[in-house]
mmCIF file of the N, C-alpha and C atoms, coordinates in Angstrom:
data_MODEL
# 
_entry.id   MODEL 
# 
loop_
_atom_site.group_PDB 
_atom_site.id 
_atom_site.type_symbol 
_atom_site.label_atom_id 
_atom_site.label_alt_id 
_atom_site.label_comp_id 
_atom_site.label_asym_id 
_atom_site.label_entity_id 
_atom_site.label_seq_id 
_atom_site.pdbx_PDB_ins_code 
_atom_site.Cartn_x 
_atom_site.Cartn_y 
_atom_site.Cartn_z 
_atom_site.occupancy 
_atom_site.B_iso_or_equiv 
_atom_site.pdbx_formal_charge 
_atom_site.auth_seq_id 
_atom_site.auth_comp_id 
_atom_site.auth_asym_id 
_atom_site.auth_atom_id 
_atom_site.pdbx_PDB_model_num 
ATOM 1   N N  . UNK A 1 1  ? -0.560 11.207  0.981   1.00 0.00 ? 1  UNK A N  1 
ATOM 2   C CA . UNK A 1 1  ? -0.300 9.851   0.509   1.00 0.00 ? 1  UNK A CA 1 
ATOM 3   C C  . UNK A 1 1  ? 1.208  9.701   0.269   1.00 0.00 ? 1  UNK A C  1 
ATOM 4   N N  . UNK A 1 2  ? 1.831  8.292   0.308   1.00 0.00 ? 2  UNK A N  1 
ATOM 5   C CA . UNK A 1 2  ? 2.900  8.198   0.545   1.00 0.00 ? 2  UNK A CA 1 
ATOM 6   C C  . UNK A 1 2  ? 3.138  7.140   -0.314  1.00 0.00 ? 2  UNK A C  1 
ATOM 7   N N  . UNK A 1 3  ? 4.026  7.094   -0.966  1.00 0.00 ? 3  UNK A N  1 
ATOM 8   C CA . UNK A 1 3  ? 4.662  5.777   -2.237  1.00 0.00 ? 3  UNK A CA 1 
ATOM 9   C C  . UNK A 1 3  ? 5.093  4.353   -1.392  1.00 0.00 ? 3  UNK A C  1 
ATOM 10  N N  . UNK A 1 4  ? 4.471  3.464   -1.091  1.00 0.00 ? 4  UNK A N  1 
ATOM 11  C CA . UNK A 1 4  ? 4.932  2.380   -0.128  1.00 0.00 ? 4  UNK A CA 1 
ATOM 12  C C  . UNK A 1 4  ? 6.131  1.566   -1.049  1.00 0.00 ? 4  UNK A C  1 
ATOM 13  N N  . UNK A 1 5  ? 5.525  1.279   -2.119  1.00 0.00 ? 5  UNK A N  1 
ATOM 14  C CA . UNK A 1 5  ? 6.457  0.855   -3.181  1.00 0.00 ? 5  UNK A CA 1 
ATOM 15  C C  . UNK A 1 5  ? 5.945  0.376   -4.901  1.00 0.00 ? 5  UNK A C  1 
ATOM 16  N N  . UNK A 1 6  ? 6.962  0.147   -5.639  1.00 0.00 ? 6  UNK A N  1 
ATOM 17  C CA . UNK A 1 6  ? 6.110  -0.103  -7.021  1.00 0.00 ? 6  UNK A CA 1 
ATOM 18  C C  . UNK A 1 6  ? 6.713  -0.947  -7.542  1.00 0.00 ? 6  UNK A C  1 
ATOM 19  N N  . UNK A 1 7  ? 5.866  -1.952  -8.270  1.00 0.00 ? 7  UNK A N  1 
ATOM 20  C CA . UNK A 1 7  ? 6.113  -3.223  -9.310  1.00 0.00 ? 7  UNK A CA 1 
ATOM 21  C C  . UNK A 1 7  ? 5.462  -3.121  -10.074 1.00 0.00 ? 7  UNK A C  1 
ATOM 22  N N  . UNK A 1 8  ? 6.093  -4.385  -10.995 1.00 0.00 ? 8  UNK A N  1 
ATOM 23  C CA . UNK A 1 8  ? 4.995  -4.819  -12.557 1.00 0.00 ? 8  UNK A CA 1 
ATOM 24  C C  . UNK A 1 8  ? 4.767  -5.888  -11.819 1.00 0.00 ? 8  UNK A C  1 
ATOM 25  N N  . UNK A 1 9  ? 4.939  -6.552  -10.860 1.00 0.00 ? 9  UNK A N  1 
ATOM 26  C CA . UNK A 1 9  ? 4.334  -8.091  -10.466 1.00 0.00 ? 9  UNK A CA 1 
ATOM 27  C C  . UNK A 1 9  ? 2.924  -8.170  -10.052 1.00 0.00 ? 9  UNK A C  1 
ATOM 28  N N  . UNK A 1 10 ? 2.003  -8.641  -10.616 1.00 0.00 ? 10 UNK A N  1 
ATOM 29  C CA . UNK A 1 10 ? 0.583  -8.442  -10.456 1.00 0.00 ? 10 UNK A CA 1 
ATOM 30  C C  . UNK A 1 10 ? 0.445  -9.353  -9.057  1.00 0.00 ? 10 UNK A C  1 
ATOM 31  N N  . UNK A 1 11 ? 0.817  -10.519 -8.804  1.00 0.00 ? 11 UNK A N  1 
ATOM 32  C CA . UNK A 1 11 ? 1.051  -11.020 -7.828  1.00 0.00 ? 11 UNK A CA 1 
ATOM 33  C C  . UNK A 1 11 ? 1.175  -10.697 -6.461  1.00 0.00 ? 11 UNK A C  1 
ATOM 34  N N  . UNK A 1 12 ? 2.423  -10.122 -6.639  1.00 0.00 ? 12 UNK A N  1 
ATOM 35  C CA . UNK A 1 12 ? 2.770  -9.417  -5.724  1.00 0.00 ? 12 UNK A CA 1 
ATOM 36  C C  . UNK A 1 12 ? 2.089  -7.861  -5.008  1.00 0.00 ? 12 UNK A C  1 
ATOM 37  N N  . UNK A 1 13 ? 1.527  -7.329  -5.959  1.00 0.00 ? 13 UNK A N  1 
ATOM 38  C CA . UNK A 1 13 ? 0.382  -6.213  -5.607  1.00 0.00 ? 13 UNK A CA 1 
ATOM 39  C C  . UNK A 1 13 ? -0.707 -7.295  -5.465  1.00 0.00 ? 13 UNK A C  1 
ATOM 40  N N  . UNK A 1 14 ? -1.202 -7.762  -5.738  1.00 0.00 ? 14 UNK A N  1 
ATOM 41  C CA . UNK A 1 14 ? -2.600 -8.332  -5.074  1.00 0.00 ? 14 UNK A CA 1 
ATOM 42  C C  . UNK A 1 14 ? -2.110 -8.794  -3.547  1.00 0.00 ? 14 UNK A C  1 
ATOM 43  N N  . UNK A 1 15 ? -0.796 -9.665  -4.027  1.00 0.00 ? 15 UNK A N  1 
ATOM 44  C CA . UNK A 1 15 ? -0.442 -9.864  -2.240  1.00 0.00 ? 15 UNK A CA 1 
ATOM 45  C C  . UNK A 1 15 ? -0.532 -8.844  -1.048  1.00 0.00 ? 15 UNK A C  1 
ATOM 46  N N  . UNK A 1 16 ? -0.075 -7.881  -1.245  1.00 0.00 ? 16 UNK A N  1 
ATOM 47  C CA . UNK A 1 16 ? 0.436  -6.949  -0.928  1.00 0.00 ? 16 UNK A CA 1 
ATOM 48  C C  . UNK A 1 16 ? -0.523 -6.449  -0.429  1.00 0.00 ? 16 UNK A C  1 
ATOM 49  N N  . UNK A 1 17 ? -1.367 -5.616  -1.296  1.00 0.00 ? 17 UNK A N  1 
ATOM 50  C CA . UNK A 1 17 ? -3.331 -4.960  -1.257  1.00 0.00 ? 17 UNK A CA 1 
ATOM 51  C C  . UNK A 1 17 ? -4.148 -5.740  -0.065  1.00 0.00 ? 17 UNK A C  1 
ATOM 52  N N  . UNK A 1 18 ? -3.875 -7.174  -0.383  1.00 0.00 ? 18 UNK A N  1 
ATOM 53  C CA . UNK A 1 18 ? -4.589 -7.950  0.573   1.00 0.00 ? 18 UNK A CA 1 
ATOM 54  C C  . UNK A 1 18 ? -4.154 -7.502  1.956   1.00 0.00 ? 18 UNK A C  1 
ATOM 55  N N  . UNK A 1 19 ? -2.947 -7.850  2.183   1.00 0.00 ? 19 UNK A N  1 
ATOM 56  C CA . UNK A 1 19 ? -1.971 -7.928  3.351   1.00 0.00 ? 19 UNK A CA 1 
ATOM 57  C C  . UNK A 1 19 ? -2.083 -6.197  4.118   1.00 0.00 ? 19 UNK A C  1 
ATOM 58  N N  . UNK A 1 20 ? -2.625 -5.563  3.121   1.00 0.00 ? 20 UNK A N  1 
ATOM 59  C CA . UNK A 1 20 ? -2.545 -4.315  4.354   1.00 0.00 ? 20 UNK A CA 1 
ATOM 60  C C  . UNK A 1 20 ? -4.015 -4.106  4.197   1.00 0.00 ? 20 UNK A C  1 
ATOM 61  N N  . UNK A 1 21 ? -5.230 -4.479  3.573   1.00 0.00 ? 21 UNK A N  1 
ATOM 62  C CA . UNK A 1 21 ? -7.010 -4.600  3.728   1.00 0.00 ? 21 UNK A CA 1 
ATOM 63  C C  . UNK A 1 21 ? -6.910 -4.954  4.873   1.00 0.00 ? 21 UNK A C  1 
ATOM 64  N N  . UNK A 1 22 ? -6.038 -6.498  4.729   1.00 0.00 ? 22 UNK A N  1 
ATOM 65  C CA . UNK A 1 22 ? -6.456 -7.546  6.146   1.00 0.00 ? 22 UNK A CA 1 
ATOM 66  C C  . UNK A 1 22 ? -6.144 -6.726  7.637   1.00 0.00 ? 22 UNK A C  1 
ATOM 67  N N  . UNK A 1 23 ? -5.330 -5.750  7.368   1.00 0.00 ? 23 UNK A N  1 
ATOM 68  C CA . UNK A 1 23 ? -4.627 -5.597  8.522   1.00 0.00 ? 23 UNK A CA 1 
ATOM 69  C C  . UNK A 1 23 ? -5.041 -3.843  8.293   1.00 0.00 ? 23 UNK A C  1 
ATOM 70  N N  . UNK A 1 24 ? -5.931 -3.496  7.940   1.00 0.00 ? 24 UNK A N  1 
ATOM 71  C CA . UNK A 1 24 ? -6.908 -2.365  8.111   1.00 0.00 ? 24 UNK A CA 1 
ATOM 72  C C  . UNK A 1 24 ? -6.361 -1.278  7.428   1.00 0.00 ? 24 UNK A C  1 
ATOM 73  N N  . UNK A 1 25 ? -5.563 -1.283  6.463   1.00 0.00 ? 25 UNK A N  1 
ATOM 74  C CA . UNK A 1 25 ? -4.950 -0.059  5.935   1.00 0.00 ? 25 UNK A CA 1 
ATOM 75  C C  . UNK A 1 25 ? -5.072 -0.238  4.501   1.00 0.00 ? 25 UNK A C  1 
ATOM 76  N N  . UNK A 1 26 ? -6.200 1.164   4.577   1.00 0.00 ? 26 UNK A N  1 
ATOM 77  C CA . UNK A 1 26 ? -6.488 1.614   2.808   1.00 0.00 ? 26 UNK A CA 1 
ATOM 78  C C  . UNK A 1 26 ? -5.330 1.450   2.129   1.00 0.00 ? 26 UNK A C  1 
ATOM 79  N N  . UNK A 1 27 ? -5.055 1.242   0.731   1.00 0.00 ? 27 UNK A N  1 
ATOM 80  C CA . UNK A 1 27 ? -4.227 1.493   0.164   1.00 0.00 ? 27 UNK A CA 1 
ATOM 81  C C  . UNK A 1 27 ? -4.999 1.595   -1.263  1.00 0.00 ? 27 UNK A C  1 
ATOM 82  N N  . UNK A 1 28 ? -3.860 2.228   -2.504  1.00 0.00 ? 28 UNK A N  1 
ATOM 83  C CA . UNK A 1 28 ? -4.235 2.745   -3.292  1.00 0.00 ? 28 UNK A CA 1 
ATOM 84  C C  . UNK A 1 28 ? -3.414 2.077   -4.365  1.00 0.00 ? 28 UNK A C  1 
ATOM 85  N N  . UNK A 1 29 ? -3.540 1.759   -5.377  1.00 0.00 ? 29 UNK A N  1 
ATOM 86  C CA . UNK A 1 29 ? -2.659 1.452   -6.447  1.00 0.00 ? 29 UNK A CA 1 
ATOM 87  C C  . UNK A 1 29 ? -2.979 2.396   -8.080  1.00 0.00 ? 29 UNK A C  1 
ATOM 88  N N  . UNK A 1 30 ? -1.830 2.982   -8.142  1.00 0.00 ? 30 UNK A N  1 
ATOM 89  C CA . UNK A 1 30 ? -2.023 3.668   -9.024  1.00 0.00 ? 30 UNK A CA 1 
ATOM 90  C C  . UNK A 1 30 ? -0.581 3.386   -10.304 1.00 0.00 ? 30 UNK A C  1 
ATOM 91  N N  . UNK A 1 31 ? -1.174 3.947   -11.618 1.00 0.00 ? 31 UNK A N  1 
ATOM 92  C CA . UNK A 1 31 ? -1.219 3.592   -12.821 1.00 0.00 ? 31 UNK A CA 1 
ATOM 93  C C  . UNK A 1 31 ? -1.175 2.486   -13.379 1.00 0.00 ? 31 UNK A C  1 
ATOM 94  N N  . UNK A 1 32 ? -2.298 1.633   -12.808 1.00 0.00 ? 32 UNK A N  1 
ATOM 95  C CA . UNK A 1 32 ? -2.699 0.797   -13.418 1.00 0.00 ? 32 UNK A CA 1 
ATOM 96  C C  . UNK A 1 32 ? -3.531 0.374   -15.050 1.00 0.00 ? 32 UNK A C  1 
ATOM 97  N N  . UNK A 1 33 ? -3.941 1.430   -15.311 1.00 0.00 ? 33 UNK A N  1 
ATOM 98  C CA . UNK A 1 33 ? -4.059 1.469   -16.664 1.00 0.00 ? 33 UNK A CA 1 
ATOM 99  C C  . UNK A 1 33 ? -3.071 1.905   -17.726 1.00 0.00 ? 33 UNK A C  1 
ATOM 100 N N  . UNK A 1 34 ? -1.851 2.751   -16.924 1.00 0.00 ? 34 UNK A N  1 
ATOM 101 C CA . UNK A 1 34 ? -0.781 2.982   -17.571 1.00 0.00 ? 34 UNK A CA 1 
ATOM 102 C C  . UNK A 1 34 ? -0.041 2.167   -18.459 1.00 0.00 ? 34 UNK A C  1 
ATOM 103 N N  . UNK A 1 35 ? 0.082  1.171   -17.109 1.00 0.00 ? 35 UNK A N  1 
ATOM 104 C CA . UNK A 1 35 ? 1.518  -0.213  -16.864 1.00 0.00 ? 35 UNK A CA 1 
ATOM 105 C C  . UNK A 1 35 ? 0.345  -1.433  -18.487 1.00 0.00 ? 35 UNK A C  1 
ATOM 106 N N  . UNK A 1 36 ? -0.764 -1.044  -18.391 1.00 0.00 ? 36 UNK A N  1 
ATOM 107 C CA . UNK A 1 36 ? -1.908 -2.278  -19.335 1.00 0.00 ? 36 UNK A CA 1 
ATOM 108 C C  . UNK A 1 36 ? -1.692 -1.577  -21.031 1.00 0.00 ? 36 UNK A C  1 
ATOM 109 N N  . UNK A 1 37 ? -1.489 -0.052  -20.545 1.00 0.00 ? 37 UNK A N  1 
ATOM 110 C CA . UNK A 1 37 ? -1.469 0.179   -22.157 1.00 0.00 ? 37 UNK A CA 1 
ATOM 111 C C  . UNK A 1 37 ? -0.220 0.515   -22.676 1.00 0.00 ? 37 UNK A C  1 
ATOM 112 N N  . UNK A 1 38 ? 1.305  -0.001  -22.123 1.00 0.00 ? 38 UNK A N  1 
ATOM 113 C CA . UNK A 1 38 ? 2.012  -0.253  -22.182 1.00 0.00 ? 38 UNK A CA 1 
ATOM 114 C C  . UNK A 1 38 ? 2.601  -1.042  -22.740 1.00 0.00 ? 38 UNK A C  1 
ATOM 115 N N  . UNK A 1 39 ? 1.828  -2.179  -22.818 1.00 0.00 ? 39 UNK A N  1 
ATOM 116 C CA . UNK A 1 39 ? 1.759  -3.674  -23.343 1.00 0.00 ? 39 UNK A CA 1 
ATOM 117 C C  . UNK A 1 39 ? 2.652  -4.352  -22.152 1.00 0.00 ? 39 UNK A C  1 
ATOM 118 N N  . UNK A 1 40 ? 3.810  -5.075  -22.763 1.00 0.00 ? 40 UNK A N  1 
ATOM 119 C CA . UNK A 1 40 ? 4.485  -6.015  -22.065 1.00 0.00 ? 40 UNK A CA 1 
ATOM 120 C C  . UNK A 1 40 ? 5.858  -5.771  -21.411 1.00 0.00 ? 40 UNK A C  1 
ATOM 121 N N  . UNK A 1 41 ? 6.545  -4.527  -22.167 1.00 0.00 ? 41 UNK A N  1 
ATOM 122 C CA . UNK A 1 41 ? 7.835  -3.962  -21.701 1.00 0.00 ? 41 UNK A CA 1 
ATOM 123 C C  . UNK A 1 41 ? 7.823  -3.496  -20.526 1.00 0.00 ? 41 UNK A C  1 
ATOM 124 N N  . UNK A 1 42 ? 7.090  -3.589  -19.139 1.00 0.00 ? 42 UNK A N  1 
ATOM 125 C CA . UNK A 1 42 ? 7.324  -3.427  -18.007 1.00 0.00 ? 42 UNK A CA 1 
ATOM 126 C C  . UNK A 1 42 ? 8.347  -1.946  -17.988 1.00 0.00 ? 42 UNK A C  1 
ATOM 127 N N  . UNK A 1 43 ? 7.152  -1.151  -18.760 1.00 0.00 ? 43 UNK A N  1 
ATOM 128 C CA . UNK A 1 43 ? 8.247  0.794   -18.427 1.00 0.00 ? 43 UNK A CA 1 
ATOM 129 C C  . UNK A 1 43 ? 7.521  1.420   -17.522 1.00 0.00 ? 43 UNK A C  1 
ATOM 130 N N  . UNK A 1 44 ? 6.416  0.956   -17.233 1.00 0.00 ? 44 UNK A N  1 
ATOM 131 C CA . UNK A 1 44 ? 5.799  1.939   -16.333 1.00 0.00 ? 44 UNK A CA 1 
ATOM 132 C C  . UNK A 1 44 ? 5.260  0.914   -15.116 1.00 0.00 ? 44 UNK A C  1 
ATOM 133 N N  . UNK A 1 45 ? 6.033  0.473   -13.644 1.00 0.00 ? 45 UNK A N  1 
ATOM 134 C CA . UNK A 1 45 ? 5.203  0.370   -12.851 1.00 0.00 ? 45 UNK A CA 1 
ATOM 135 C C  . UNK A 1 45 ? 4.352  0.799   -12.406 1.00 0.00 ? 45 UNK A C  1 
ATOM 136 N N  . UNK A 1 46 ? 3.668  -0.224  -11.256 1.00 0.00 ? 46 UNK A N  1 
ATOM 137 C CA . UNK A 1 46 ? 2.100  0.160   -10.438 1.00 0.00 ? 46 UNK A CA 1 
ATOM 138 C C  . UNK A 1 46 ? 2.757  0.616   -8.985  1.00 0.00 ? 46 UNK A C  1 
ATOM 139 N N  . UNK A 1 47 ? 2.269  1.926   -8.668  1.00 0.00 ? 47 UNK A N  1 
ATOM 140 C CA . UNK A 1 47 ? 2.979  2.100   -7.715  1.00 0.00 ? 47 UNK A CA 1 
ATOM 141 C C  . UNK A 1 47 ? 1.328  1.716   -6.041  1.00 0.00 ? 47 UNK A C  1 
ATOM 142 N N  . UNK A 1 48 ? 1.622  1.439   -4.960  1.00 0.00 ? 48 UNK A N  1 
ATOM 143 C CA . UNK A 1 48 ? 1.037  1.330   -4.179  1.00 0.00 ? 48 UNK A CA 1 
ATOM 144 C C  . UNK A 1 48 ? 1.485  2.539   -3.191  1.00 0.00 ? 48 UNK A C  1 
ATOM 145 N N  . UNK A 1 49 ? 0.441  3.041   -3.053  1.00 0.00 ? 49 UNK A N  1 
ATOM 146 C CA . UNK A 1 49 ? 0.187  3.912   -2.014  1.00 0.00 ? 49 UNK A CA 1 
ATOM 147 C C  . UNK A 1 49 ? -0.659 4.253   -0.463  1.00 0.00 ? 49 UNK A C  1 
ATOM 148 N N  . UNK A 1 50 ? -0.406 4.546   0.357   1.00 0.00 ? 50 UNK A N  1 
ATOM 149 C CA . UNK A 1 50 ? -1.042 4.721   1.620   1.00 0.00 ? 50 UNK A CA 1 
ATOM 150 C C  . UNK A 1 50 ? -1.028 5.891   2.054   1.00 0.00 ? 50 UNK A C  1 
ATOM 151 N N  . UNK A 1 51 ? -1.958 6.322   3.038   1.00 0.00 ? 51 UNK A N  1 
ATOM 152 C CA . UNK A 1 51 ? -1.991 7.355   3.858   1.00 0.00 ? 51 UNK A CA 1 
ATOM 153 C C  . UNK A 1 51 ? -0.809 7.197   4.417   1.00 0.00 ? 51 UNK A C  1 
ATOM 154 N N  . UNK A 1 52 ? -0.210 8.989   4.872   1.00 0.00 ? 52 UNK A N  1 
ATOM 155 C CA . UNK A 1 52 ? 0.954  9.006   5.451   1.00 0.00 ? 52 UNK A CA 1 
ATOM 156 C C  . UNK A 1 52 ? 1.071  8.553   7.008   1.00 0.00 ? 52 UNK A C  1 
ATOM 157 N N  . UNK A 1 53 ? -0.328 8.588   7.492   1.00 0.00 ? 53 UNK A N  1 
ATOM 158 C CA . UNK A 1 53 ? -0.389 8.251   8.910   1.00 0.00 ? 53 UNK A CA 1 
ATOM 159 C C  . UNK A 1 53 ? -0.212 6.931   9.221   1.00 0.00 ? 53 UNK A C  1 
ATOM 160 N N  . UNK A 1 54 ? -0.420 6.112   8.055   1.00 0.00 ? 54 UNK A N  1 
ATOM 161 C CA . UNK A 1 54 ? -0.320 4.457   7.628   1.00 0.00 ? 54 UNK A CA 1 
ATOM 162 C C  . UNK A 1 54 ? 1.149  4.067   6.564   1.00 0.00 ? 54 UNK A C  1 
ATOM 163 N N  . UNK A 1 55 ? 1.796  4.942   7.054   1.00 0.00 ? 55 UNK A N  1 
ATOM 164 C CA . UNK A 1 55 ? 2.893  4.453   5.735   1.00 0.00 ? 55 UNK A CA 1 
ATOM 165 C C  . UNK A 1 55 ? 4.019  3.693   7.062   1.00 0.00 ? 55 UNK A C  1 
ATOM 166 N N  . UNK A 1 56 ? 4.440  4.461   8.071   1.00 0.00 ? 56 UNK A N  1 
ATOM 167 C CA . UNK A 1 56 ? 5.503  2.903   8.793   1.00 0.00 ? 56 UNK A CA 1 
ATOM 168 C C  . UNK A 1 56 ? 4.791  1.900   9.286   1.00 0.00 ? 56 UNK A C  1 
ATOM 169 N N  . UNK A 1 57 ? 3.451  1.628   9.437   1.00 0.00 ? 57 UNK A N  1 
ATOM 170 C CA . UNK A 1 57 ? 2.743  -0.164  10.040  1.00 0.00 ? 57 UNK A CA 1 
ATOM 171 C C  . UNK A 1 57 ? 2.787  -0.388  8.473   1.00 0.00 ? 57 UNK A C  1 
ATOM 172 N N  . UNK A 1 58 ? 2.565  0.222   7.400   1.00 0.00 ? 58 UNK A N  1 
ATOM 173 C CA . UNK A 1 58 ? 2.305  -0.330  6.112   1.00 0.00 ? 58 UNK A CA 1 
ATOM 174 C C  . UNK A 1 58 ? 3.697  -1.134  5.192   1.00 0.00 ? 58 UNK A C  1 
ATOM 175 N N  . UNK A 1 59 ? 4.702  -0.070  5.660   1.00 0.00 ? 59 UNK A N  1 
ATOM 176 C CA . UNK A 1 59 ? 6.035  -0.600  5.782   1.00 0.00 ? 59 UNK A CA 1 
ATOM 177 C C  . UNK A 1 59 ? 6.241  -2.162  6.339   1.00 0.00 ? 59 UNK A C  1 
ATOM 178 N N  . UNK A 1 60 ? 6.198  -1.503  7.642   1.00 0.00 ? 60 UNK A N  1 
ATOM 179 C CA . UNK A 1 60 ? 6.415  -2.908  8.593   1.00 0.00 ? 60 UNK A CA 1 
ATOM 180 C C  . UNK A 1 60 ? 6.373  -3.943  8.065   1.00 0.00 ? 60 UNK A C  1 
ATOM 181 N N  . UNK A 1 61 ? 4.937  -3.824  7.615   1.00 0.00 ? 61 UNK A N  1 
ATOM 182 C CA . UNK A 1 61 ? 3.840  -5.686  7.409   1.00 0.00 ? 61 UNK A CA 1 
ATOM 183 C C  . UNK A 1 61 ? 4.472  -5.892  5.891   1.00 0.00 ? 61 UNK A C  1 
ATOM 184 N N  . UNK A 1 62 ? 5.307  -4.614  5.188   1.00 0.00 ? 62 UNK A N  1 
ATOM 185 C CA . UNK A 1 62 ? 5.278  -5.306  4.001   1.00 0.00 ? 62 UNK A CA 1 
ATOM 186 C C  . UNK A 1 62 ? 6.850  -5.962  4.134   1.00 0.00 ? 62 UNK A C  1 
ATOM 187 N N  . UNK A 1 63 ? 7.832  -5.583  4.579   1.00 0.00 ? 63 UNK A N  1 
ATOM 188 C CA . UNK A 1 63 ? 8.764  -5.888  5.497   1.00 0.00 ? 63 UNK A CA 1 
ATOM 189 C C  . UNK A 1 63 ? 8.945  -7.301  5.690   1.00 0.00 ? 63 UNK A C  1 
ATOM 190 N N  . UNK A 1 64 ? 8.357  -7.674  6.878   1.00 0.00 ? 64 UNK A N  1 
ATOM 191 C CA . UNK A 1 64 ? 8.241  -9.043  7.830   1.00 0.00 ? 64 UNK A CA 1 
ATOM 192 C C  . UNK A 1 64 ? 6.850  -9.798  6.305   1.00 0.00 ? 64 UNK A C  1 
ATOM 193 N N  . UNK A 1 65 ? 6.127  -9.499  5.401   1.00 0.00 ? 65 UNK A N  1 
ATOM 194 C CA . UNK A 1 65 ? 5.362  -10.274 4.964   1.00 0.00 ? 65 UNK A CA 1 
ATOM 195 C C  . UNK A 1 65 ? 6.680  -10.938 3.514   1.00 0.00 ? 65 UNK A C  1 
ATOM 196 N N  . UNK A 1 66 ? 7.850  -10.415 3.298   1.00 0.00 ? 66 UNK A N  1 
ATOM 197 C CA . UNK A 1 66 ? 8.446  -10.699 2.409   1.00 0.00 ? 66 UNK A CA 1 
ATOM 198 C C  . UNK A 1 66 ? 9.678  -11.415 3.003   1.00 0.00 ? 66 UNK A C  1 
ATOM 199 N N  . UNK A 1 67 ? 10.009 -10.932 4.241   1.00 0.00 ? 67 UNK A N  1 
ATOM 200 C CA . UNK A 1 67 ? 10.966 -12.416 5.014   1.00 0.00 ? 67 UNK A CA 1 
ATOM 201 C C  . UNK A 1 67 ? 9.996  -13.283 5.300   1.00 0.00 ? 67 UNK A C  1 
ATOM 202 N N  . UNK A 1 68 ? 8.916  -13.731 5.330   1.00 0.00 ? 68 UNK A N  1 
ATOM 203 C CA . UNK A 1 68 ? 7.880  -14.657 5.770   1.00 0.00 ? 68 UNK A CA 1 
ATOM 204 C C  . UNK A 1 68 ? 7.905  -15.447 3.925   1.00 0.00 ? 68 UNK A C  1 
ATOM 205 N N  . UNK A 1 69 ? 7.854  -14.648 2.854   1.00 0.00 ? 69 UNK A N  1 
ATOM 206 C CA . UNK A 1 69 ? 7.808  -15.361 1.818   1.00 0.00 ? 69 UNK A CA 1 
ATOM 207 C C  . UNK A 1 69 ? 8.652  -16.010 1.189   1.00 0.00 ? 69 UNK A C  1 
ATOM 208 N N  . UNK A 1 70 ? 10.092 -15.395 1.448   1.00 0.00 ? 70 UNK A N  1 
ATOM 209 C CA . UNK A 1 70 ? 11.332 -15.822 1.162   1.00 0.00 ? 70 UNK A CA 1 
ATOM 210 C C  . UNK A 1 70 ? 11.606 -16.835 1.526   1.00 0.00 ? 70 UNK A C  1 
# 
């Protein structure tokens, strides 16, 4: 598994999660209960993860899906 990338933006990980389901690549999000019992100070992001065999198309789409949002 490979670190694709990490936020506190809940948004943006749901975007994200979706955007590589849709486009067939497991992904994983982890410490998510971390970043909740944290409270609100945003110290611990959610990091998203993929298989390493899926980490440059996972790249890619996340890439071109954030010049597409901009």
């Amino acid at each position: 598994m490979r670190e694709l990338t990490r936020s506190n933006d809940p948004v943006w990980l749901s975007w994200l999660t979706s955007l590589l389901a849709d486009a067939g690549i497991p992904s994983h999000l982890l410490d998510t209960h971390m970043s909740l019992l944290e409270g609100s100070i945003a110290a611990i992001p959610r990091r998203v993860m993929v298989a390493d065999e899926d980490f440059d198309e996972a790249r890619r789409l996340m890439e071109a899906g954030k010049d597409a949002v901009s």
